[in-house]
The first five atom37 places (N, CA, C, CB, O) and aatype in JSON, in Angstrom:
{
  "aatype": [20, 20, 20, 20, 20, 20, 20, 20, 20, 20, 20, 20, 20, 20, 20, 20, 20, 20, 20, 20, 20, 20, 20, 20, 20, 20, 20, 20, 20, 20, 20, 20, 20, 20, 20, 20, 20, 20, 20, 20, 20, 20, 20, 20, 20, 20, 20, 20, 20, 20, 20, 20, 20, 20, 20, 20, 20, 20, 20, 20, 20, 20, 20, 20, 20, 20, 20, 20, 20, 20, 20, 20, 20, 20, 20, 20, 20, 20, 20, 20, 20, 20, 20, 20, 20, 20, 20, 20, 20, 20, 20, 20, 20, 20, 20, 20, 20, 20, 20, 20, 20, 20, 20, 20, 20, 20, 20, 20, 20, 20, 20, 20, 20, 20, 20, 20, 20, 20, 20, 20],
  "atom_mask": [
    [1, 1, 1, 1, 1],
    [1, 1, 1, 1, 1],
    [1, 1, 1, 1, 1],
    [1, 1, 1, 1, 1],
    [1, 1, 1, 1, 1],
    [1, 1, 1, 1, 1],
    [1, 1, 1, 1, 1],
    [1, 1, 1, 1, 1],
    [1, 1, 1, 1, 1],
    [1, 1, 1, 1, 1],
    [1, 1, 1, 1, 1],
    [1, 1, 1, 1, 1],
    [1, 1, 1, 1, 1],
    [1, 1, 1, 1, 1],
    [1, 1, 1, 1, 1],
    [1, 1, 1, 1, 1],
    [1, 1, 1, 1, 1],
    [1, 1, 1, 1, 1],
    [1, 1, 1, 1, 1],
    [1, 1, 1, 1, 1],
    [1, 1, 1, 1, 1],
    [1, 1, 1, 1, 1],
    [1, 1, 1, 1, 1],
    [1, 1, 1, 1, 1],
    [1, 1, 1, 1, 1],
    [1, 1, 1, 1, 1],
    [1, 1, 1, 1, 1],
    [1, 1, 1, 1, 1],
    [1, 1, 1, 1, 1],
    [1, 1, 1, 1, 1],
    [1, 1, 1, 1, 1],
    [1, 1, 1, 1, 1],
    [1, 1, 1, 1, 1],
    [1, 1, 1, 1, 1],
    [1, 1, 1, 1, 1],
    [1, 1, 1, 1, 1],
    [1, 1, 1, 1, 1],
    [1, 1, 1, 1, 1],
    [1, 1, 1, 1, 1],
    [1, 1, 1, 1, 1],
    [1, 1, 1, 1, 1],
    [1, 1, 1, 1, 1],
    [1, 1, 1, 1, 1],
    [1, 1, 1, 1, 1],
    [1, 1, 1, 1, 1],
    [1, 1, 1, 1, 1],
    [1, 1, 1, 1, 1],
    [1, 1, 1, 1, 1],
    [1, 1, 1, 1, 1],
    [1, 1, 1, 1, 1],
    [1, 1, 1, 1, 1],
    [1, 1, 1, 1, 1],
    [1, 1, 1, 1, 1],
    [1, 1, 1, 1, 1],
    [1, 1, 1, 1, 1],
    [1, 1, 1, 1, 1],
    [1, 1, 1, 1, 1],
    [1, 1, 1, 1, 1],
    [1, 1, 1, 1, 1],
    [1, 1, 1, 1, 1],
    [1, 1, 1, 1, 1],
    [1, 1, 1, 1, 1],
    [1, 1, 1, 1, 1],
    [1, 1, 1, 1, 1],
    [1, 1, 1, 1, 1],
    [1, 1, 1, 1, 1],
    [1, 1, 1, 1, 1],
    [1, 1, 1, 1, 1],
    [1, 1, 1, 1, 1],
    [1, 1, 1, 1, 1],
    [1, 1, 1, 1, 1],
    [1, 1, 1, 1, 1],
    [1, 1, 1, 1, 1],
    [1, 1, 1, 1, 1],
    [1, 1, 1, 1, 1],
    [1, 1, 1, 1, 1],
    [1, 1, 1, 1, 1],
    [1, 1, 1, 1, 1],
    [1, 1, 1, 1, 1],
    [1, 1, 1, 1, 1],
    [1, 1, 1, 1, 1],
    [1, 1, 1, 1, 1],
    [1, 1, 1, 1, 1],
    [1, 1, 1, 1, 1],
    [1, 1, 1, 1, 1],
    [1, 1, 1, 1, 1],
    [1, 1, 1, 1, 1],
    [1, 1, 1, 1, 1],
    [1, 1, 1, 1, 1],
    [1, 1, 1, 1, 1],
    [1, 1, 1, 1, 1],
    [1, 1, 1, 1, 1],
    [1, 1, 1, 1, 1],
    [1, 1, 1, 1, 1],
    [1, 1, 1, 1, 1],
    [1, 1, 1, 1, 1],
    [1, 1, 1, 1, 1],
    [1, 1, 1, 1, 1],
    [1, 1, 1, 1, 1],
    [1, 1, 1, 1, 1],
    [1, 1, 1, 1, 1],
    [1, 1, 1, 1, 1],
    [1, 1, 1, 1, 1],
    [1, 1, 1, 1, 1],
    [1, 1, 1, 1, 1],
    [1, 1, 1, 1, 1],
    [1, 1, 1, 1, 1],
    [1, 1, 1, 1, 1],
    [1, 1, 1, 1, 1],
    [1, 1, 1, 1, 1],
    [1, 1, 1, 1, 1],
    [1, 1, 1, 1, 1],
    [1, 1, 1, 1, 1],
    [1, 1, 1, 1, 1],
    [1, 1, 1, 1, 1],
    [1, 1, 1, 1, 1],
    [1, 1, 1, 1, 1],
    [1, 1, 1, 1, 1],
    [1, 1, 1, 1, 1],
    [1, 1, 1, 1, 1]
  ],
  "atom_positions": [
    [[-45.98, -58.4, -31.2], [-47.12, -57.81, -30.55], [-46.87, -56.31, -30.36], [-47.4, -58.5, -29.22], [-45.78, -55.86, -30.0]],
    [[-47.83, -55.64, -30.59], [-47.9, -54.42, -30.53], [-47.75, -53.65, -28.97], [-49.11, -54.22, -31.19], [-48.64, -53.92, -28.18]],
    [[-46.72, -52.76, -28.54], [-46.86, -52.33, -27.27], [-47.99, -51.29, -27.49], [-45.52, -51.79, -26.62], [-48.43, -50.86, -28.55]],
    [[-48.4, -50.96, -25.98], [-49.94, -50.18, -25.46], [-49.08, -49.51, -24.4], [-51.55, -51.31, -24.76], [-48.64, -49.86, -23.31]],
    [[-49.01, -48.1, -25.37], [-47.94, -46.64, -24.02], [-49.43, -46.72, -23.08], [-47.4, -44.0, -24.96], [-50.64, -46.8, -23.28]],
    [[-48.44, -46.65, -21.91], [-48.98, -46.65, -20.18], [-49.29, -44.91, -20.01], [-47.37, -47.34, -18.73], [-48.54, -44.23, -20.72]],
    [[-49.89, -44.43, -19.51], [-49.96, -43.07, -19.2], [-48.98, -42.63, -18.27], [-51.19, -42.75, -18.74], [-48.64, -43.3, -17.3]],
    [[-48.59, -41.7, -18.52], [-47.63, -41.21, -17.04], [-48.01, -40.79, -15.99], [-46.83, -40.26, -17.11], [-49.2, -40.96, -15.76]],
    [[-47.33, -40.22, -15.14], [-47.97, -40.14, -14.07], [-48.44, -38.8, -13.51], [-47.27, -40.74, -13.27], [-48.48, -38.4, -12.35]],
    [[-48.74, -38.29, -14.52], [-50.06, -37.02, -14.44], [-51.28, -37.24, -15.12], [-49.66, -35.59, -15.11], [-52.13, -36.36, -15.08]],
    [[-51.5, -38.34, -15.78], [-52.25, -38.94, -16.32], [-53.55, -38.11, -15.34], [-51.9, -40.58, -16.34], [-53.33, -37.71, -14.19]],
    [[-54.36, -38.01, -15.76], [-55.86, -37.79, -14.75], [-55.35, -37.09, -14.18], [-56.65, -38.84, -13.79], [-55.08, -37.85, -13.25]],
    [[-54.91, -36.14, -13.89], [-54.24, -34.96, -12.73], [-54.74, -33.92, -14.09], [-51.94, -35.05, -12.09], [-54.38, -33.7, -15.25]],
    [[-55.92, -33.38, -12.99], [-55.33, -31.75, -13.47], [-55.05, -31.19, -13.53], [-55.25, -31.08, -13.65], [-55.01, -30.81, -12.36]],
    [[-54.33, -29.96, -14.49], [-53.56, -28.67, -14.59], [-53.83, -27.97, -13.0], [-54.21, -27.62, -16.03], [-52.91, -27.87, -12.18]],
    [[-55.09, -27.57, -12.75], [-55.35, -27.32, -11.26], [-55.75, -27.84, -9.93], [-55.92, -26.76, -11.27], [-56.4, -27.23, -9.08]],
    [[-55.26, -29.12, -9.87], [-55.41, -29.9, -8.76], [-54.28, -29.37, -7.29], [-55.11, -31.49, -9.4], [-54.39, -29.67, -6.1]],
    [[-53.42, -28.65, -7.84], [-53.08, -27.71, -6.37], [-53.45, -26.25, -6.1], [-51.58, -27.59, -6.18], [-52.8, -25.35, -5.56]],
    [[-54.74, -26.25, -6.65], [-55.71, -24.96, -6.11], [-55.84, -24.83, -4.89], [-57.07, -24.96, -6.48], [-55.59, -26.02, -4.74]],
    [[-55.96, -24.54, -4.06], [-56.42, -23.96, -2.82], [-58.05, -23.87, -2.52], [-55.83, -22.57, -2.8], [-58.79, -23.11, -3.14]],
    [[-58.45, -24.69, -1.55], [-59.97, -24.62, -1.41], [-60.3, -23.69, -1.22], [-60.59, -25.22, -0.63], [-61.52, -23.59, -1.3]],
    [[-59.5, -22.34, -0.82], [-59.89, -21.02, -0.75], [-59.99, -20.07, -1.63], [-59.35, -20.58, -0.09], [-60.4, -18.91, -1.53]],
    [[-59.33, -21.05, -3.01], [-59.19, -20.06, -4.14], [-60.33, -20.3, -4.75], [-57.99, -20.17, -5.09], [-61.05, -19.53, -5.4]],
    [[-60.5, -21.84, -4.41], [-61.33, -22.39, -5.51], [-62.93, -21.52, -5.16], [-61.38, -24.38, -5.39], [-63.75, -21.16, -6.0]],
    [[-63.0, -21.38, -3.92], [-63.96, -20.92, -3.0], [-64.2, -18.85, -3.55], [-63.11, -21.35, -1.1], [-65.21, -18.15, -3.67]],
    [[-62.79, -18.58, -3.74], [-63.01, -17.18, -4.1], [-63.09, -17.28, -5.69], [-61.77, -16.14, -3.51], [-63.69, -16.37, -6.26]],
    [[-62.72, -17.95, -6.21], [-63.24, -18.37, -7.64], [-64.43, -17.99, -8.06], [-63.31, -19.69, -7.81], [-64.76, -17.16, -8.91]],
    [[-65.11, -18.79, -7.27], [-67.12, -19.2, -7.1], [-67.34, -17.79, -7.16], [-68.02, -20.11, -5.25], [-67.89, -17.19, -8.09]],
    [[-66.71, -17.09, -5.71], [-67.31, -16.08, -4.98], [-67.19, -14.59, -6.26], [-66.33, -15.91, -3.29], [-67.99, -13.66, -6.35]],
    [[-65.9, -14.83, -7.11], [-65.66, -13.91, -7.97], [-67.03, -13.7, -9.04], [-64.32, -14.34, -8.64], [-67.74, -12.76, -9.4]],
    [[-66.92, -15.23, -9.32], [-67.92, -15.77, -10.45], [-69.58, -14.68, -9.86], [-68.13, -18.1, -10.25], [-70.02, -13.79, -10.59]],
    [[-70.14, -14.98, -8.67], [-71.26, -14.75, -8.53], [-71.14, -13.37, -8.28], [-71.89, -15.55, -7.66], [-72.1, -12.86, -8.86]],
    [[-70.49, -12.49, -7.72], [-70.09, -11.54, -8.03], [-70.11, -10.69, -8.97], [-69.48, -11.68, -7.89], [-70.53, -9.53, -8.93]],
    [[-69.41, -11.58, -10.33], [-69.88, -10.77, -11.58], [-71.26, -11.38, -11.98], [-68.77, -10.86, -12.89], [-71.61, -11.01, -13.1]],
    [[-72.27, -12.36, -11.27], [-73.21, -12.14, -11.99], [-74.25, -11.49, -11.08], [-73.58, -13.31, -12.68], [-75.43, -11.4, -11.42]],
    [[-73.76, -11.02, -9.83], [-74.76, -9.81, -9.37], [-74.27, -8.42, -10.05], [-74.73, -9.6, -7.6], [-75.28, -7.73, -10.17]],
    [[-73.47, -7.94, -10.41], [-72.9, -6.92, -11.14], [-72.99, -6.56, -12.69], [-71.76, -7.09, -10.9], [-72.86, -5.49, -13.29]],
    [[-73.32, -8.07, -13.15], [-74.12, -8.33, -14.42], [-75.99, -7.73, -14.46], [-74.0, -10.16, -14.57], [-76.57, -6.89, -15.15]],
    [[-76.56, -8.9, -13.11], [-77.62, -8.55, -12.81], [-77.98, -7.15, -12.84], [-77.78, -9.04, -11.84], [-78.82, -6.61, -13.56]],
    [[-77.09, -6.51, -11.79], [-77.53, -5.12, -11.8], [-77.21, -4.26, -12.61], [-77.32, -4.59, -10.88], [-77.73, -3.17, -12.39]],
    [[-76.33, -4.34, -13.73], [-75.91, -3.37, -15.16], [-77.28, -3.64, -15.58], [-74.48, -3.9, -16.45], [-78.15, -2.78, -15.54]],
    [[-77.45, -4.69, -15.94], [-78.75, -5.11, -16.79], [-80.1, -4.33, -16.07], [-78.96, -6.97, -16.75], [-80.8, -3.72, -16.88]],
    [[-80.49, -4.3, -14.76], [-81.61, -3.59, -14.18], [-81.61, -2.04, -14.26], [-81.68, -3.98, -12.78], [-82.66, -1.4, -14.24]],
    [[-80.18, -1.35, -14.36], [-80.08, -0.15, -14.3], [-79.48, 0.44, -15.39], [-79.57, 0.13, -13.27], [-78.77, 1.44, -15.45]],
    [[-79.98, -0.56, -16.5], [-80.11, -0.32, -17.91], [-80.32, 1.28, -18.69], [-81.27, -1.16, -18.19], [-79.92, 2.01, -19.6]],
    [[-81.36, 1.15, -17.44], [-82.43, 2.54, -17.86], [-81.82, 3.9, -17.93], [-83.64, 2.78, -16.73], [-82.18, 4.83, -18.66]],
    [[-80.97, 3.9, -17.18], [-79.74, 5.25, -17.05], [-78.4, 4.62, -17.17], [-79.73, 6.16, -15.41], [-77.68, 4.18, -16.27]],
    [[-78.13, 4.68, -18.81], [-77.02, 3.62, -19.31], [-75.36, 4.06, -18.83], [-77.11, 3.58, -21.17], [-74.39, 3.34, -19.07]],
    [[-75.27, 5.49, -18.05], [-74.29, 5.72, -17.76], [-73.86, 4.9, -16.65], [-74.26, 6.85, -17.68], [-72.69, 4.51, -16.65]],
    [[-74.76, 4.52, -15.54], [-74.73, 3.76, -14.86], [-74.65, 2.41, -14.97], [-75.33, 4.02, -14.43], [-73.68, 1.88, -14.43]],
    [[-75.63, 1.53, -15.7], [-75.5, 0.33, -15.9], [-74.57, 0.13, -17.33], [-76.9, -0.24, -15.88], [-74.44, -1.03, -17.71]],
    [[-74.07, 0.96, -17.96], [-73.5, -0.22, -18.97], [-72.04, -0.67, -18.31], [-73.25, 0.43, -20.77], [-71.43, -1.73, -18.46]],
    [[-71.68, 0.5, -17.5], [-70.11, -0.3, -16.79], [-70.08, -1.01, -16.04], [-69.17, 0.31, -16.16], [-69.12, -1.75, -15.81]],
    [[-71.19, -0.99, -15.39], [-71.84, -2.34, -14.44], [-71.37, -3.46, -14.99], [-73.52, -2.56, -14.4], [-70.38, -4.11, -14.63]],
    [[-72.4, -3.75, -16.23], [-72.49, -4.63, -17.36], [-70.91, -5.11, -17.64], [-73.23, -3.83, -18.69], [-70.39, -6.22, -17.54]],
    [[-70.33, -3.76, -18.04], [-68.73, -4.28, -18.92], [-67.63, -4.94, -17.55], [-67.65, -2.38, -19.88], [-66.82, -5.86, -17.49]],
    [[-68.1, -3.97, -16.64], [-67.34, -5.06, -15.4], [-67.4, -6.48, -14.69], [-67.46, -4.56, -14.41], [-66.6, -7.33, -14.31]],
    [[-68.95, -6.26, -14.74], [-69.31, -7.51, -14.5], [-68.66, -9.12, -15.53], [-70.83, -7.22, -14.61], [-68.14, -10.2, -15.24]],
    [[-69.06, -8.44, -16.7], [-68.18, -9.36, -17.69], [-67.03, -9.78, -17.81], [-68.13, -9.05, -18.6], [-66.7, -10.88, -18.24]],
    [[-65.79, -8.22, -17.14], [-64.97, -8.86, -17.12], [-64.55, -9.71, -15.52], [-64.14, -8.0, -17.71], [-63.88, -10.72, -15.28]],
    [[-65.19, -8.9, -14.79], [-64.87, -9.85, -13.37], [-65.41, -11.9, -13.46], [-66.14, -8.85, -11.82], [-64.98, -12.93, -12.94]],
    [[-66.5, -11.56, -14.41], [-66.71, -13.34, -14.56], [-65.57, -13.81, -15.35], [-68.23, -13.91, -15.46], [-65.47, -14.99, -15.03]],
    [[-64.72, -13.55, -16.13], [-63.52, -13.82, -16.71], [-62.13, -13.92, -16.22], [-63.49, -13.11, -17.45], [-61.27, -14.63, -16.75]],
    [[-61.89, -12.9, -14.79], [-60.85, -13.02, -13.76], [-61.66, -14.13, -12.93], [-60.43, -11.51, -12.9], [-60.79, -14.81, -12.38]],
    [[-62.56, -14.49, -12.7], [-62.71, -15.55, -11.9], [-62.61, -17.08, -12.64], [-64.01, -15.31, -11.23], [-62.44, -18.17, -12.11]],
    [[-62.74, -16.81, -13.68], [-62.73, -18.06, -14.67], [-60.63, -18.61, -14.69], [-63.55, -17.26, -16.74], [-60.17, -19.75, -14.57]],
    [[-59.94, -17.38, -14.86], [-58.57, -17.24, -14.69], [-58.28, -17.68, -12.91], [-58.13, -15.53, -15.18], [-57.24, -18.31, -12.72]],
    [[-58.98, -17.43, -11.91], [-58.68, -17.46, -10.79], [-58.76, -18.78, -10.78], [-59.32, -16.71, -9.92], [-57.88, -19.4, -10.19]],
    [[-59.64, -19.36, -11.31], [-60.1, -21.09, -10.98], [-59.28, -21.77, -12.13], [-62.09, -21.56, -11.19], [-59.95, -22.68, -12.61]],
    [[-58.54, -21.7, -12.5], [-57.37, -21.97, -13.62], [-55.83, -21.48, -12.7], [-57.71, -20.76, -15.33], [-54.76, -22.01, -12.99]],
    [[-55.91, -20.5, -11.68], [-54.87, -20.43, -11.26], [-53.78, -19.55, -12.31], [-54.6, -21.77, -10.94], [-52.56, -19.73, -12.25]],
    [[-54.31, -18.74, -13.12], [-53.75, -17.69, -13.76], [-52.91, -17.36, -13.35], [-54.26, -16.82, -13.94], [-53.09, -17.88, -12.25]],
    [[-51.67, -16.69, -13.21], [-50.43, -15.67, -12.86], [-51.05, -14.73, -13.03], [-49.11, -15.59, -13.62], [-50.78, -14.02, -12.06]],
    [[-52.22, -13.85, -14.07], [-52.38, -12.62, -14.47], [-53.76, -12.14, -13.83], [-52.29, -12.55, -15.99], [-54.23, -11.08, -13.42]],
    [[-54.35, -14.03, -14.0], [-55.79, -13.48, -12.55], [-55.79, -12.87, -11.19], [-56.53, -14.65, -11.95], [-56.83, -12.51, -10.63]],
    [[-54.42, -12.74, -10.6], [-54.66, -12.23, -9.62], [-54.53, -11.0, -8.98], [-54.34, -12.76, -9.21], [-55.14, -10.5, -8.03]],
    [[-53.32, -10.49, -9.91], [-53.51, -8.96, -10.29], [-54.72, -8.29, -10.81], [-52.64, -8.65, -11.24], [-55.08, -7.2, -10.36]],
    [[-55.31, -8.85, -11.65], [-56.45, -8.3, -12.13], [-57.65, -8.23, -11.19], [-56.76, -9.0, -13.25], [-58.16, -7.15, -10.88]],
    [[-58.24, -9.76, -10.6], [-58.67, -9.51, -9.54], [-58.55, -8.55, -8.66], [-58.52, -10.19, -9.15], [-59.52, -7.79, -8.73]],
    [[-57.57, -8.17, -7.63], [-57.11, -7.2, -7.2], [-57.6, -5.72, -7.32], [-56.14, -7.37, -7.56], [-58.17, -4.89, -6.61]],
    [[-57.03, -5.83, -8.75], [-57.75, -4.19, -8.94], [-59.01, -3.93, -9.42], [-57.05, -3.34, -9.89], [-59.57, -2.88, -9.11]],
    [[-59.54, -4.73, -10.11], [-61.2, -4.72, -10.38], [-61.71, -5.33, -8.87], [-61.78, -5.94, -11.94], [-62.85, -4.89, -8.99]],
    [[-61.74, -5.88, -7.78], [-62.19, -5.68, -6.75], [-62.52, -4.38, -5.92], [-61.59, -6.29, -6.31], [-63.53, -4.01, -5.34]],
    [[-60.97, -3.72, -6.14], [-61.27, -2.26, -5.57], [-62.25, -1.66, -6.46], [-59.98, -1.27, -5.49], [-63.36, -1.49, -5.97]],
    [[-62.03, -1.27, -7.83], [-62.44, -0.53, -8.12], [-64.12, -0.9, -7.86], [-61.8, -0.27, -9.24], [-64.86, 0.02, -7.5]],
    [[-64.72, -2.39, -8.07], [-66.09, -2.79, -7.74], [-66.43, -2.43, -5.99], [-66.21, -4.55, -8.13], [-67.38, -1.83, -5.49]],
    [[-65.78, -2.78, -5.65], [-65.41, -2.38, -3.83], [-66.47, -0.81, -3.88], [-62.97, -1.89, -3.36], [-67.46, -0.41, -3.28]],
    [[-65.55, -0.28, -4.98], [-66.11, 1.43, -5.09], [-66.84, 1.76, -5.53], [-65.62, 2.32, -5.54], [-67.41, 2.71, -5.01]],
    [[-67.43, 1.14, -6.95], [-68.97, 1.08, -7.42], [-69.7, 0.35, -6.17], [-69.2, 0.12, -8.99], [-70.59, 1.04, -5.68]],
    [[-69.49, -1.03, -5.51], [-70.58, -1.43, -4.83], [-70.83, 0.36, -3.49], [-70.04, -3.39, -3.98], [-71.95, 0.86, -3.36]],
    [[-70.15, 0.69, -3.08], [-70.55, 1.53, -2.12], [-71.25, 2.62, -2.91], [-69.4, 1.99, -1.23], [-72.45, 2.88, -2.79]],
    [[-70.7, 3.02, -3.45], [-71.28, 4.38, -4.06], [-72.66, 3.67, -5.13], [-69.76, 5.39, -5.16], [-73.19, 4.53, -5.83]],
    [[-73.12, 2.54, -5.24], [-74.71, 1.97, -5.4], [-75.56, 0.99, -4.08], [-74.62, 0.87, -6.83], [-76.57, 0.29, -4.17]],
    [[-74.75, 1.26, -3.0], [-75.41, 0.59, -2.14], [-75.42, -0.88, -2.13], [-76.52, 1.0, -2.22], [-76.22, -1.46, -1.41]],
    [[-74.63, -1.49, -2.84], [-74.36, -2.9, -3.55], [-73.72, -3.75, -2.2], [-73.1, -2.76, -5.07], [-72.6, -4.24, -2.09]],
    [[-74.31, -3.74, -1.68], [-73.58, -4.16, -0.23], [-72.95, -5.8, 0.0], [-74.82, -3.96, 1.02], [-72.03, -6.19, 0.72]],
    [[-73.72, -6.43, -0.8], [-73.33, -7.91, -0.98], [-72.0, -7.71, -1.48], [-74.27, -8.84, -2.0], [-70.98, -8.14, -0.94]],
    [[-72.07, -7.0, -2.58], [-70.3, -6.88, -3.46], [-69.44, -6.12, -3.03], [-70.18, -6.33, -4.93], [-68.3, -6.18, -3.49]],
    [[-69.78, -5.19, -2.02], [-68.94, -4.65, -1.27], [-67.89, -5.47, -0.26], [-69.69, -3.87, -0.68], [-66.68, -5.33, -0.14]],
    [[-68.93, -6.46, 0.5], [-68.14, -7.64, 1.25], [-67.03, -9.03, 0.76], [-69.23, -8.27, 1.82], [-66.04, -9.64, 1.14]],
    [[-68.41, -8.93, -0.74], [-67.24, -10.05, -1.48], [-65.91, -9.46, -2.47], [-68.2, -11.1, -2.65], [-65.17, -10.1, -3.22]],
    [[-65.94, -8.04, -2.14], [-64.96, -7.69, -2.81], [-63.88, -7.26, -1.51], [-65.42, -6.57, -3.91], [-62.75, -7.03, -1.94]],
    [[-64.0, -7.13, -0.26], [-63.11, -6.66, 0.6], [-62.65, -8.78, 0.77], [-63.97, -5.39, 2.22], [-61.52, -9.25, 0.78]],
    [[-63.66, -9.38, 0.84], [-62.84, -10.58, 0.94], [-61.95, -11.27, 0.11], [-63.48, -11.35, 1.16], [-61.15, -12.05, 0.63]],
    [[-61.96, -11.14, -0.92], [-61.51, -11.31, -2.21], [-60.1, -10.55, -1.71], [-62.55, -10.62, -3.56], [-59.14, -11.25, -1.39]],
    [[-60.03, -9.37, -1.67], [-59.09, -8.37, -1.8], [-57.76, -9.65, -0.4], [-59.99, -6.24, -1.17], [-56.77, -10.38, -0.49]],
    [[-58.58, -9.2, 0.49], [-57.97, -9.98, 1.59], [-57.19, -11.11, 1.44], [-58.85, -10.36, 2.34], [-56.0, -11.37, 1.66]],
    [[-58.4, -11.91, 0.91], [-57.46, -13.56, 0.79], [-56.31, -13.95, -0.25], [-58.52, -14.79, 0.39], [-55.41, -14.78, -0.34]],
    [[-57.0, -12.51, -1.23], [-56.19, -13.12, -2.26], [-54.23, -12.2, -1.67], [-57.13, -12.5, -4.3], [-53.11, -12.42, -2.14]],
    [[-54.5, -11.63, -0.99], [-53.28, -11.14, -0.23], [-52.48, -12.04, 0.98], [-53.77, -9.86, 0.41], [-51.35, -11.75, 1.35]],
    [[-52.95, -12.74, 1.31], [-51.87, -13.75, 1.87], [-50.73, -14.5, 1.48], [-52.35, -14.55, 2.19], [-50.83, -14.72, 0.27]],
    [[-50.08, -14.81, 1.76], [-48.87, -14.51, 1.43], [-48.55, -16.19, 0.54], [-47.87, -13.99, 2.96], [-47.96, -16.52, -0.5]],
    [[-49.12, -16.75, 1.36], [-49.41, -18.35, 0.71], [-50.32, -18.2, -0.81], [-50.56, -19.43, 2.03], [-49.92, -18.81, -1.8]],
    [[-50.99, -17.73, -0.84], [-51.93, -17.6, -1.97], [-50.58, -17.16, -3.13], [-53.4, -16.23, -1.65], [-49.91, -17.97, -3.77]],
    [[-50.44, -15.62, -3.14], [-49.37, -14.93, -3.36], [-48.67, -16.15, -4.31], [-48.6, -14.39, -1.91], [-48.88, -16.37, -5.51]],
    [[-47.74, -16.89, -3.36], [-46.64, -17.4, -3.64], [-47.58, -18.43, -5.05], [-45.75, -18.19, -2.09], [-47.18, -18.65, -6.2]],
    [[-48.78, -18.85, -4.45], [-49.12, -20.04, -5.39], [-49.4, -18.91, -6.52], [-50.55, -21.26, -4.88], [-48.76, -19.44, -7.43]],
    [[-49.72, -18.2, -6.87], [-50.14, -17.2, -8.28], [-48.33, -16.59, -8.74], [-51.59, -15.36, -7.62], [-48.14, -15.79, -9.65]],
    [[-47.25, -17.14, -7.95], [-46.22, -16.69, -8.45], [-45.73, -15.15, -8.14], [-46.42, -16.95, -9.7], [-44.82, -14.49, -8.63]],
    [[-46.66, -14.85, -7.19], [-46.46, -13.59, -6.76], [-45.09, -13.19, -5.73], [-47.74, -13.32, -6.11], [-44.92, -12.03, -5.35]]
  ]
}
């Protein structure tokens, strides 16, 4: 009779099942983030000096959040500094929603627990 291999015991476990509900949470928050930053490249189209870096940031901030919710080593550095620097576009456009989700972002992802889980 033929043996039938048993799965081991990560079987159904995913790669990120010790995420942090706070990451998973700033994940989201990254995600919508770049698509208000998307949104608004795209509206302020019209004066392309302005919106196309909107646009190219926004794109890449939906991509550090895609890495954040994967639990990247390299998402969280990156995060980090494309927060500030969005931190600094949201003020200097009045972007006030992304101003907050980028000082929180900045914040949480600085605790020291987080940190340790990104290998920091």
């Amino acid at each position: 009779m033929t043996e039938v291999p048993l799965p081991d015991e990560s079987f159904g476990v995913s790669r990120d099942s010790n995420r942090p509900l706070g990451v998973t949470l700033i994940a989201i928050l990254q995600i919508l983030q770049a698509i208000a930053l998307i949104v608004f490249g795209i509206l302020t189209l019209v004066v392309p000096f302005i919106g196309i870096p909107l646009l190219v940031i926004g794109l890449i901030l939906f991509y550090i959040g895609k890495g954040l919710w994967e639990m990247e080593n390299w998402a969280w550095l990156w995060a980090i500094i494309l927060n500030i620097i969005g931190g600094l576009i949201a003020i200097a456009s009045n972007n006030w929603i992304s101003l907050v989700l980028s000082v929180i972002i900045v914040i949480y992802l600085n605790t020291e627990d987080i940190k340790s889980r990104f290998g920091r």
